[in-house]
NUKE-162725 format. One record per residue (C-alpha): residue number from 0; residue in three letters; z, x, y. Coordinates in Angstrom, 2 decimals, m for minus. Each point is the difference from the previous one (the first is absolute). Example, Ala and Ser with C-alpha at 12.3 -4.5 7.8 and 13.67 -1.06 7.14 Angstrom:
# residues 2
0,ALA,7.80,12.30,m4.50
1,SER,m0.66,1.37,3.44
END
This chain:
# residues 303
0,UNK,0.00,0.00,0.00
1,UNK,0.89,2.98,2.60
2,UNK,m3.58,0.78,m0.95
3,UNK,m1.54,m2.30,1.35
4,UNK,2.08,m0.40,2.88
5,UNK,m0.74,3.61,0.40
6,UNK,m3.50,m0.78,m0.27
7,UNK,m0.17,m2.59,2.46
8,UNK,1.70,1.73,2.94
9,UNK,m2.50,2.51,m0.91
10,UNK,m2.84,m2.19,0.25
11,UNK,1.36,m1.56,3.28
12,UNK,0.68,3.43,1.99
13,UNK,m3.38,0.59,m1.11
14,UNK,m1.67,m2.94,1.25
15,UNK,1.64,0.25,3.10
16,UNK,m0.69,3.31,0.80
17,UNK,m3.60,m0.52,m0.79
18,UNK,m0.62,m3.19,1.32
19,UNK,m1.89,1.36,3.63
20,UNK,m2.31,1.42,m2.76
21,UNK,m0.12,m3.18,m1.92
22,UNK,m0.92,m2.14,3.19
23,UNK,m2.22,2.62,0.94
24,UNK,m2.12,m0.18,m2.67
25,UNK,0.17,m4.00,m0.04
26,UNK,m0.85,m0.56,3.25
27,UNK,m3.04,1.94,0.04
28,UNK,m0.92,m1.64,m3.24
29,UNK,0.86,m3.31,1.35
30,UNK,m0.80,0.18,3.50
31,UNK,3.15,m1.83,1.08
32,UNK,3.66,0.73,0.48
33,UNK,0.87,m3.50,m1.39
34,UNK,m1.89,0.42,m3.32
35,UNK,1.00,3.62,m0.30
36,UNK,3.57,m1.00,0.40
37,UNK,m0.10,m3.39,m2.36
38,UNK,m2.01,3.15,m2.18
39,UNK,3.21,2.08,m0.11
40,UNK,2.22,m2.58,m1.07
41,UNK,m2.22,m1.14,m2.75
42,UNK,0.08,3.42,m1.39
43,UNK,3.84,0.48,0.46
44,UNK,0.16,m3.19,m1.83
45,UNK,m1.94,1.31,m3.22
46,UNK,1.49,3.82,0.43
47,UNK,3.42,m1.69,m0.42
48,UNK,m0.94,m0.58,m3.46
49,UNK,m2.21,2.89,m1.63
50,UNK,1.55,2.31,m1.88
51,UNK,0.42,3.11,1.81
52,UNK,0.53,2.26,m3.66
53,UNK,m3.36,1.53,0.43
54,UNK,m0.92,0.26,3.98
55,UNK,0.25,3.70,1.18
56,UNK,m1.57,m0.50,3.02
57,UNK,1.86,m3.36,1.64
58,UNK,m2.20,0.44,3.62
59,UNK,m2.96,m0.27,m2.03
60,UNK,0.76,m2.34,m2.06
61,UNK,1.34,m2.41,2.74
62,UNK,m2.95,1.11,1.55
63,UNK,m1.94,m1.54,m2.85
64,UNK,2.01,m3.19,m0.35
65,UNK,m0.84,m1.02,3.76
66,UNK,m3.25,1.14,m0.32
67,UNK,m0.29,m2.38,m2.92
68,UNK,1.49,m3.00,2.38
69,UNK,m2.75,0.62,2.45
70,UNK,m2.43,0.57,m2.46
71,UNK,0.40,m3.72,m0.91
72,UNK,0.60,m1.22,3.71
73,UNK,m3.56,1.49,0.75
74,UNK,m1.88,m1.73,m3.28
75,UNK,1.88,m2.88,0.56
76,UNK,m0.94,m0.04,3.69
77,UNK,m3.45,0.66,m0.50
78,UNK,m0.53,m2.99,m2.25
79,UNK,1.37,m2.58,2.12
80,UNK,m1.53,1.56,3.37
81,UNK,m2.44,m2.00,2.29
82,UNK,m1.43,1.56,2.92
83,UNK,2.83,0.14,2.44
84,UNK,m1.98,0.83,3.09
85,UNK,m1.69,m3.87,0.09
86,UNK,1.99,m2.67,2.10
87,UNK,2.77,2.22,1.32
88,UNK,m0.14,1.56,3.65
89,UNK,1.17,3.77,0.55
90,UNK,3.40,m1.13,2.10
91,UNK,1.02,m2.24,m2.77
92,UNK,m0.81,2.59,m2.74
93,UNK,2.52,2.08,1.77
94,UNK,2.54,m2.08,m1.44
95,UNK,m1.09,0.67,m3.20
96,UNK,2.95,m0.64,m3.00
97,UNK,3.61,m0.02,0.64
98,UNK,1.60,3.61,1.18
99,UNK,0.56,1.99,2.79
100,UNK,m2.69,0.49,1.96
101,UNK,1.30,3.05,1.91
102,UNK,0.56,1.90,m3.69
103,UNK,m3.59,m1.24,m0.99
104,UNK,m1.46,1.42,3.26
105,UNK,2.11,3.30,m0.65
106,UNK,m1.20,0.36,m3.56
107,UNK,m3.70,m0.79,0.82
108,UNK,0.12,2.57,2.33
109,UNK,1.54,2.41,m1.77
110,UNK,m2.53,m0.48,m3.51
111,UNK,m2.98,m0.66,2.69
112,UNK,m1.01,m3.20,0.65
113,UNK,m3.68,0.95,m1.04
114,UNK,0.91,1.55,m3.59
115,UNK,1.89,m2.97,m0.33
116,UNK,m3.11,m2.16,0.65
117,UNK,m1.94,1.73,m2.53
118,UNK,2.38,0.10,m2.79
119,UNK,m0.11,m3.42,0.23
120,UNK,m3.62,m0.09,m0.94
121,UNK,0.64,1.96,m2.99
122,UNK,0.24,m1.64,m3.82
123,UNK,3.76,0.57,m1.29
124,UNK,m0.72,2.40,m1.95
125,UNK,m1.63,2.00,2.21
126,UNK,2.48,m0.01,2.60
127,UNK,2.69,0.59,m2.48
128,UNK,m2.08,2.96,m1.44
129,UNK,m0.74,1.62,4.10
130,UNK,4.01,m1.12,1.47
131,UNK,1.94,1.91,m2.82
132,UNK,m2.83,2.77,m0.23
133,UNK,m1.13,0.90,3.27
134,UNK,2.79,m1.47,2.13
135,UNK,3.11,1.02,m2.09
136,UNK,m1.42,3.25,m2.29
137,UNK,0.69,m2.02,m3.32
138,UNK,m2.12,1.89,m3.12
139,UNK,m2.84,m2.09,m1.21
140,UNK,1.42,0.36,m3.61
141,UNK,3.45,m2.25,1.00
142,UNK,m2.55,m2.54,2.43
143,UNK,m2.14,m0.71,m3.25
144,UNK,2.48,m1.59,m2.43
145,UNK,1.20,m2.08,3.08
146,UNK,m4.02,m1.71,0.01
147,UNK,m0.65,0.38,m3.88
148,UNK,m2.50,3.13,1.41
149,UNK,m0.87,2.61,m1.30
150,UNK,0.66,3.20,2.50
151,UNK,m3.59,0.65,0.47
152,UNK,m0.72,m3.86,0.71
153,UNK,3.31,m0.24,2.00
154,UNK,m1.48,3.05,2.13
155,UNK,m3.09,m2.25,0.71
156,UNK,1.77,m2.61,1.41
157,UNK,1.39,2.09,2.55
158,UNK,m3.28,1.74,0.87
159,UNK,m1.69,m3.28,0.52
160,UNK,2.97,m1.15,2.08
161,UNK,0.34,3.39,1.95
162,UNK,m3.52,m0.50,1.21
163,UNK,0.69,m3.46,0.99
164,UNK,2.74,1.19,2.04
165,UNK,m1.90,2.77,1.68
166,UNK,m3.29,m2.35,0.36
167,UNK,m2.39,1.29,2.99
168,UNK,0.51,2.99,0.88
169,UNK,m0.73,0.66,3.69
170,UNK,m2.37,2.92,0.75
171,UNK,1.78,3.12,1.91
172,UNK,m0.80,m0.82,3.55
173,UNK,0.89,1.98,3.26
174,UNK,1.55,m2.74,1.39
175,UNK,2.13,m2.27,m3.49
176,UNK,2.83,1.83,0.90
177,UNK,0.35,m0.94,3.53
178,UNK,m0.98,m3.53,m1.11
179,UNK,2.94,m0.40,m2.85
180,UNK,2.03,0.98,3.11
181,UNK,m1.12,m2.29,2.11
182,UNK,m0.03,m3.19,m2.89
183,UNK,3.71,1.30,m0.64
184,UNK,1.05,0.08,3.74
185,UNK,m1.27,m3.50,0.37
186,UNK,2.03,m1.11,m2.95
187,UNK,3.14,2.05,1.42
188,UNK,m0.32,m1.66,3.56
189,UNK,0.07,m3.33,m1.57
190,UNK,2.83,0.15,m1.69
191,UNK,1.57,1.83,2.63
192,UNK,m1.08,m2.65,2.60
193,UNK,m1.13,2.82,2.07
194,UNK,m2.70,m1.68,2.34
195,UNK,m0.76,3.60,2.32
196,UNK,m0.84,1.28,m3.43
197,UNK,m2.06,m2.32,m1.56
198,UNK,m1.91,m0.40,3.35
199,UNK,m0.83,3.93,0.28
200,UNK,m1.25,0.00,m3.58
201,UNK,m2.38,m2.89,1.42
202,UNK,m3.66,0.46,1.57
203,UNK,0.39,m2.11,3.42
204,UNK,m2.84,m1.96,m1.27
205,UNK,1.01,m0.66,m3.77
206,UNK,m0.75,m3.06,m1.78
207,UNK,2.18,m1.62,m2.49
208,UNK,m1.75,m2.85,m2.91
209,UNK,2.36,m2.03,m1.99
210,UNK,m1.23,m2.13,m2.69
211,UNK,0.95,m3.62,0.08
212,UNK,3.02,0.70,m2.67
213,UNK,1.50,2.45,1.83
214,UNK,2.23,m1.95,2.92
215,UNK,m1.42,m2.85,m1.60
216,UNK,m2.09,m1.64,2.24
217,UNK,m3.13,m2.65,m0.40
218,UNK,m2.37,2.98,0.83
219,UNK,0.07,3.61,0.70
220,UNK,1.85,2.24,2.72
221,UNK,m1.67,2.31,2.06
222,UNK,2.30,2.15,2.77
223,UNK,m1.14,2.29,2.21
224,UNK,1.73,2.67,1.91
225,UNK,2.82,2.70,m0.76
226,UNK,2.65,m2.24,1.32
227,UNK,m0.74,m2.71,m1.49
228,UNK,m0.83,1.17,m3.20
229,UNK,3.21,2.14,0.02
230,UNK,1.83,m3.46,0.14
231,UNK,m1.07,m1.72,m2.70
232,UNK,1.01,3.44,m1.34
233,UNK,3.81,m0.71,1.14
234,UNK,m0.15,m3.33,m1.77
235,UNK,m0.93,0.94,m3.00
236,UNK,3.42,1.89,m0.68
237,UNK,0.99,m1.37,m2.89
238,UNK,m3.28,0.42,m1.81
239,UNK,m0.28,3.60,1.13
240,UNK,3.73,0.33,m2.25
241,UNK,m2.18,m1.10,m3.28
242,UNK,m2.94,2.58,1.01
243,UNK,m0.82,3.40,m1.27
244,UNK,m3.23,2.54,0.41
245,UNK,m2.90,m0.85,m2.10
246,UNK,m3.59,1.17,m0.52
247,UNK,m2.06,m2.90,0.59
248,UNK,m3.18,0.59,m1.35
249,UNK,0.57,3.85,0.14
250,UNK,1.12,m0.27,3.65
251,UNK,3.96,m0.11,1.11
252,UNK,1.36,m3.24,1.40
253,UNK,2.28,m2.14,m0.76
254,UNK,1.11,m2.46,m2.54
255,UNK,2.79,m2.80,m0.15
256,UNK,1.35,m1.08,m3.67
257,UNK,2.38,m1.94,m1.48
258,UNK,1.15,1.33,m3.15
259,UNK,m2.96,1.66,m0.47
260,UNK,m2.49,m2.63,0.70
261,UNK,m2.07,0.77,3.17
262,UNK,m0.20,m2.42,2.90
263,UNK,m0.83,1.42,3.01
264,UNK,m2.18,2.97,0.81
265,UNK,m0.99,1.92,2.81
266,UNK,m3.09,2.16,0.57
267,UNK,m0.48,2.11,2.77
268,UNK,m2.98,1.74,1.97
269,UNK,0.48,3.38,2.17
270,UNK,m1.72,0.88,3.18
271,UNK,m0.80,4.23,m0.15
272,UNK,3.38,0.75,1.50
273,UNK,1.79,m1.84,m2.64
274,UNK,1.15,m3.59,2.02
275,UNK,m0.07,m3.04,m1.92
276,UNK,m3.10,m1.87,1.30
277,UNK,m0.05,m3.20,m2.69
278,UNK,3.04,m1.09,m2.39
279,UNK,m1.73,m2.53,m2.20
280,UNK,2.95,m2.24,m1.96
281,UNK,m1.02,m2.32,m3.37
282,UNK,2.17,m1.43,m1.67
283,UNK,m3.03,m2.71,m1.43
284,UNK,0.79,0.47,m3.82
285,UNK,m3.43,0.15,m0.36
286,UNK,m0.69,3.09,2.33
287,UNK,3.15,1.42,m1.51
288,UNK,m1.42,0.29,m3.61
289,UNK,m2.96,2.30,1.23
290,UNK,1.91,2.09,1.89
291,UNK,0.91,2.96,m2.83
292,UNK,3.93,0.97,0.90
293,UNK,1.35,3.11,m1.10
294,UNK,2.68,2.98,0.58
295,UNK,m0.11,2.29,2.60
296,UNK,1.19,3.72,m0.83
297,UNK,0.68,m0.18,m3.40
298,UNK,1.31,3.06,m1.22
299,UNK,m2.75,1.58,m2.89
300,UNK,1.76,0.48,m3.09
301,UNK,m1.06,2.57,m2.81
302,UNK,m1.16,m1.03,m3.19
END
């Protein structure tokens, strides 16, 4: 009996101390800090009662268990999925499932609103194969058993999902660095209601095109002006919490998501000394689909 009370405080410490690993890994398999933490106490639930006479390695193994729980979230979710982007406007998506929206924001931010985007896109598998491999250095030989893979196959799955993730890439250019600057410093001011900054980043006579789903309105916005289109900026604070850098099409901007599922984007043009001259917003589901959303900067990894 002092066994297994020995081997439960053991198992508890354990979980404890590894649990910012454990909700690490299941938020970016999950894509929200709700799931990822209804996730962890599935898997607390089963690791109660396994029988610990064999486990050497209790962080991977708990590391397996939750991966198993999300593993099963993700199928499950998958099945029962319909397009989420129809019939719901951006503000409203912001709302998204019950939580706080400050930790969601935090955590978004943190993973990259954009990866998290485009892990949503991927089949379970595949994002289970790419998350432990690529994101948390876990040997394709302890990935496989978890997707009844072989290694080689498992290895696939993550190579197919790795160059989803890194999608376009945009050609070397004199001037992308001083753009991603300039996308990020617009996304900075915004949150940081800082009007003198958003208006310097501004050509004097930029245009800004919303899409009718964007505010939403009966028919498109068009604003004209630095002032003015610094603004609408301002009022868009709470969006601009739920944002991250993207490549849209190969070219940095800007996209909003909600767990992972895109809902606003914005595109931007540069005049030659690097002002924005047109900030072109869609949130149209339609005109979302076409757009290809990846990563920015992913780190390369060696293979």
């Amino acid at each position: 009996m002092d066994g297994v009370t020995e081997d439960s405080a053991r198992l508890a410490a354990r979980f404890e101390a590894d649990r910012p690993h454990l909700a690490s890994v299941a938020y970016r398999l999950l894509g929200s800090a709700v799931e990822a933490d209804d996730a962890l106490q599935d898997a607390w639930l089963r690791v109660q009662q396994a029988d610990l006479g064999e486990v050497e390695n209790l962080t991977g193994w708990l590391t397996t268990v939750v991966t198993r729980v999300c593993l099963n979230q993700l199928r499950t979710r998958r099945n029962r999925r319909e397009d989420p982007l129809d019939h719901r406007d951006p503000e409203a998506a912001l709302g998204g499932e019950a939580g706080d929206p400050a930790r969601e924001a935090l955590l978004a931010d943190e993973v990259g609103v954009a990866l998290l985007v485009v892990l949503d896109t991927l089949a379970p598998a595949e994002r289970v194969a790419f998350v432990l491999h690529d994101l948390f250095a876990v040997p394709f030989d302890d990935i496989a058993p978890l997707l009844e893979k072989t290694p080689a196959a498992t290895r696939q799955l993550a190579s197919r999902a790795r160059r989803r993730v890194r999608g376009r890439t945009p050609a070397p250019t004199a001037d992308a660095g001083r753009r991603r600057e300039a996308v990020e410093a617009f996304l900075a001011a915004t949150r940081g209601g800082d009007f003198a900054a958003l208006v310097a980043l501004l050509a004097p006579d930029v245009v800004l095109h919303a899409d009718a789903r964007v505010v939403p309105t009966p028919e498109p916005i068009t604003v004209h002006g630095a002032e003015p289109v610094a603004r609408g900026a301002m009022a868009a604070v709470a969006r601009a919490q739920f944002t991250g850098l993207a490549l849209l099409d190969g070219r940095f901007g800007l996209v909003m998501a909600s767990h992972g599922r895109p809902r606003v984007v914005l595109a931007f043009t540069f005049d030659d000394d690097g002002r924005i001259t047109r900030v072109e917003v869609v949130a149209e589901p339609d005109r979302l689909r076409e757009i290809e959303i990846t990563a920015p900067g992913e780190p390369e990894v060696d293979h």
